[in-house]
N, C-alpha and C positions, 0 to 999 in steps of 0.2 A: 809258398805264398799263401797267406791267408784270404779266404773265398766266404764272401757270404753266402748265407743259406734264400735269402729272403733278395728278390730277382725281378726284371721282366723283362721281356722280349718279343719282338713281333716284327712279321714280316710278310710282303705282299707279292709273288711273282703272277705276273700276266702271262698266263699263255693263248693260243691259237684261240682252242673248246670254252678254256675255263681262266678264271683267276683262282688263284689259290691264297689265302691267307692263314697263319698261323701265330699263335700266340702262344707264348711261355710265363707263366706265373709262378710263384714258388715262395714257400714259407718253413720257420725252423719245424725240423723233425729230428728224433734220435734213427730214424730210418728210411729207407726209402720208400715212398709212396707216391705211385703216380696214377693220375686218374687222364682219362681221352674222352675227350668231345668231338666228336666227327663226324659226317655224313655217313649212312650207310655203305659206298663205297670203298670206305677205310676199312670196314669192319675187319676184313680177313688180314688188313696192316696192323694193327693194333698190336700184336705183341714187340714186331718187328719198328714200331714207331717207338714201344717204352724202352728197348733195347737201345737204340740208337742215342733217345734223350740218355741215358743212364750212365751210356761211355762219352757222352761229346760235351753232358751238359751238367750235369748234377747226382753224385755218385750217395748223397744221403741227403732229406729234405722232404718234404710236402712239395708237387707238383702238379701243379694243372695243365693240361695240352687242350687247346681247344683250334679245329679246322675248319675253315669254313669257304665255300665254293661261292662262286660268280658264274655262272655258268653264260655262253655265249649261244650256246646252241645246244638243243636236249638230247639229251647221249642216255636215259632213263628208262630205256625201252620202249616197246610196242604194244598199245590194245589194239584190238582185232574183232571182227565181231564174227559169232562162229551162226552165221545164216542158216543154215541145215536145222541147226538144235533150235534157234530165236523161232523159226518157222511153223517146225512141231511145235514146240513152249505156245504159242499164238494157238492157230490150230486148238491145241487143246482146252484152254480158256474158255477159245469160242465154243467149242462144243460143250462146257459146261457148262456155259450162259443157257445155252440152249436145250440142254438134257432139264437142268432145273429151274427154267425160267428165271433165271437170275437178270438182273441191268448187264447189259451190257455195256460196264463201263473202264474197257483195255484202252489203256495211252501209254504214250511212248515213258512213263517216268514209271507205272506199274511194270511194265516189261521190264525195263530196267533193272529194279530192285532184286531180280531172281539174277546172280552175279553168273551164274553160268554159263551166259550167251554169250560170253565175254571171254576172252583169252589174252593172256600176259605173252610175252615177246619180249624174255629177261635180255638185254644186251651179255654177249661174251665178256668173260673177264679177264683183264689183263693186267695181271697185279705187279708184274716188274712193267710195263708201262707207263701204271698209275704211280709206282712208288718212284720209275724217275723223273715224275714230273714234279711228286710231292720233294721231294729229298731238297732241291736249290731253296724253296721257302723256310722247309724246316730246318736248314743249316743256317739259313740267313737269321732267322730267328732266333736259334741257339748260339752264334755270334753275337748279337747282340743281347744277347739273355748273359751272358759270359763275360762281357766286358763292364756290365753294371756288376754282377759279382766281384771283379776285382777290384772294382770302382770301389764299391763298399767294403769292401776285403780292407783294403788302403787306408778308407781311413778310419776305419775299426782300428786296426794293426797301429796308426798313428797315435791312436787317443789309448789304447791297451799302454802301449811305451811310456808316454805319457807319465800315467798312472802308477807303471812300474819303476818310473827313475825317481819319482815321491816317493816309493815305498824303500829304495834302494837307501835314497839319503836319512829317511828315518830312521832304518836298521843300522844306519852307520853313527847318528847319534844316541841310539838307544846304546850302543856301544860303548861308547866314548863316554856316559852317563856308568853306566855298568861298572864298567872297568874303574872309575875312580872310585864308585860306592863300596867294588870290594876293597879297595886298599883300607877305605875308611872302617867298612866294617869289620874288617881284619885287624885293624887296630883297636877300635874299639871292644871285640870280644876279646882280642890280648889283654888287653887293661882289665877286664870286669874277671877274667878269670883270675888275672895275678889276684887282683884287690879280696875277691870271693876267698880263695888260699889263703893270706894272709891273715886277713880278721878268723880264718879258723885255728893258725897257725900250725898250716902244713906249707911248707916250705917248695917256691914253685916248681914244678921242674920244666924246664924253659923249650926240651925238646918235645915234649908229649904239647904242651902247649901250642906250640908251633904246628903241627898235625892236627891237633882239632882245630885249628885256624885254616890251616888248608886245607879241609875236610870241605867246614862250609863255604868256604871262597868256592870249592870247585860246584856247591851245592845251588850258588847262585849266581855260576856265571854262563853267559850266553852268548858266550863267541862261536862256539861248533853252531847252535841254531843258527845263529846269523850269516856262517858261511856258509850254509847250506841254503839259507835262504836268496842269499845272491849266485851262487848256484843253479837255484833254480828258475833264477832271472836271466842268467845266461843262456841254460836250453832255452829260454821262449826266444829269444833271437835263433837260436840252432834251428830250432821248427820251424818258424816264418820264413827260413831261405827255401825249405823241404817244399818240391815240387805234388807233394803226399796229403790228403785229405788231413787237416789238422787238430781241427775239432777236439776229438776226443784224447789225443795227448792232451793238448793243454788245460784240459778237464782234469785230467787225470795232475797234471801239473799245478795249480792251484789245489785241490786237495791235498798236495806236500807242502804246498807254500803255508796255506791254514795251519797244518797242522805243526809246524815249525813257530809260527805266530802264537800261537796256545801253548808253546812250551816256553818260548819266551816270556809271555803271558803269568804262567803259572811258580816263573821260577824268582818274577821278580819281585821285591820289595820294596820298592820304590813307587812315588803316585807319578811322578812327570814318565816313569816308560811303562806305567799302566796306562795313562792318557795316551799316551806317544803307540801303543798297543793299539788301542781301540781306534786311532786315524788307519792305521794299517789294515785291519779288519775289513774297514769301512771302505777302502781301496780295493780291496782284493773282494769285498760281494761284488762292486761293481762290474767289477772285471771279470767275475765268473757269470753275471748274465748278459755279458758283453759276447763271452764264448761260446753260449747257446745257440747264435745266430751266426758261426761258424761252422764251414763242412768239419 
């Protein structure tokens, strides 16, 4: 099944503490790259969050994970104020107003400013806690991050086909062109060779003639390219049933198709399956940055 690369998803569970929201964004990459926006809470999830997006969700691609909290009640820990030390701290102030006649001017925002009176009260952490609270939004997300993928997957894969039964009926009358021009030019090089013999008066010999006539008949004909070329319109149906990242086959499949197109190209003498060439071409860039935006 072909998957796009380029995505989005988002999901919202409510719980008791907190809401949790999540968002999936995503764009073509030849690799994977995943970046996380998250509260600091996440922080010790984070690998175990790119993990998870990587098998549920997007195995190659540019990704953004971005989580974001609703909190109902503050779970952020404790300040505390460490009175023994604030008391001294105070104290001693005053005594330096007073050793050196300074203003005595202590208020509660000067005290303040010296952080040490102060003590943090980190809450415990519960990271398989938080990650099963996290896990329903991020799957809920990745669900719907994944059905826009095949959304677009579909009709990629619709308009690709498209694209390809043009290319298919063209190769079949570049053929059909082909093949009558050899009989003609088969005939015709018979005739200019007898005629060339003749006016020398060397007397034809009818079977060597016949061999360099099928010399170049074989020299100009494009029936191997062209089965290979519908050939290789076949595997792109074979791969689009493959439950298998696709991308880069059919990268790699187009670079056969081209390169078939360029021998057909190259081999012909004719302007209507030069023209007829150049629609093909024109077909297959499409369709090669059509598969950019394929895993």
């Amino acid at each position: 099944m072909i998957k796009s690369m380029t995505a989005f998803g988002r999901a919202k569970i409510e719980g008791e503490d907190k809401d949790i929201t999540v968002e999936l964004k995503s764009v073509n990459s030849r690799y994977f790259d995943c970046t996380l926006k998250a509260p600091r809470i996440y922080s010790s999830l984070e690998e175990r969050i790119k993990a998870h997006v990587k098998q549920n969700a997007l195995s190659r691609g540019k990704i953004d994970i971005s989580i974001s909290l609703d909190r109902h009640c503050s779970d952020a820990g404790h300040i505390a104020l460490d009175r023994e030390f604030a008391s001294q701290y105070i104290e001693a102030l005053r005594e330096l107003s007073r050793e050196f006649s300074l203003p005595d001017d202590i208020s509660t925002m000067r005290v303040a400013q010296n952080r040490d009176i102060f003590t943090f009260e980190a809450p415990e952490e519960d990271l398989e806690g938080e990650w099963e609270k996290l896990l329903p939004a991020l799957d809920s997300a990745i669900a719907e991050y994944v059905a826009m993928r095949e959304f677009e997957g579909k009709k990629t894969e619709a308009d690709i086909k498209g694209k390809l039964a043009f290319v298919r009926e063209t190769a079949a009358e570049i053929d059909l062109i082909s093949r009558t021009d050899k009989v003609g030019y088969a005939d015709k090089l018979k005739a200019r060779i007898t005629q060339l013999l003749e006016e020398n008066g060397i007397a034809p010999d009818d079977q060597r003639i016949l061999t360099e006539v099928a010399i170049y008949a074989d020299k100009i004909a494009v029936d191997e390219e062209i089965a290979r070329l519908n050939s290789h319109i076949d595997a792109f149906d074979e791969i689009c049933l493959s439950s298998e990242p696709s991308g880069r086959k059919l990268d790699f499949l187009m670079q056969e198709m081209n390169r078939e197109t360029n021998t057909i190209g190259s081999k012909a003498n004719n302007v209507k399956i030069a023209r007829l060439v150049v629609d093909i071409k024109g077909e297959l860039e499409k369709i090669r940055e059509q598969i950019q935006n394929i895993e």
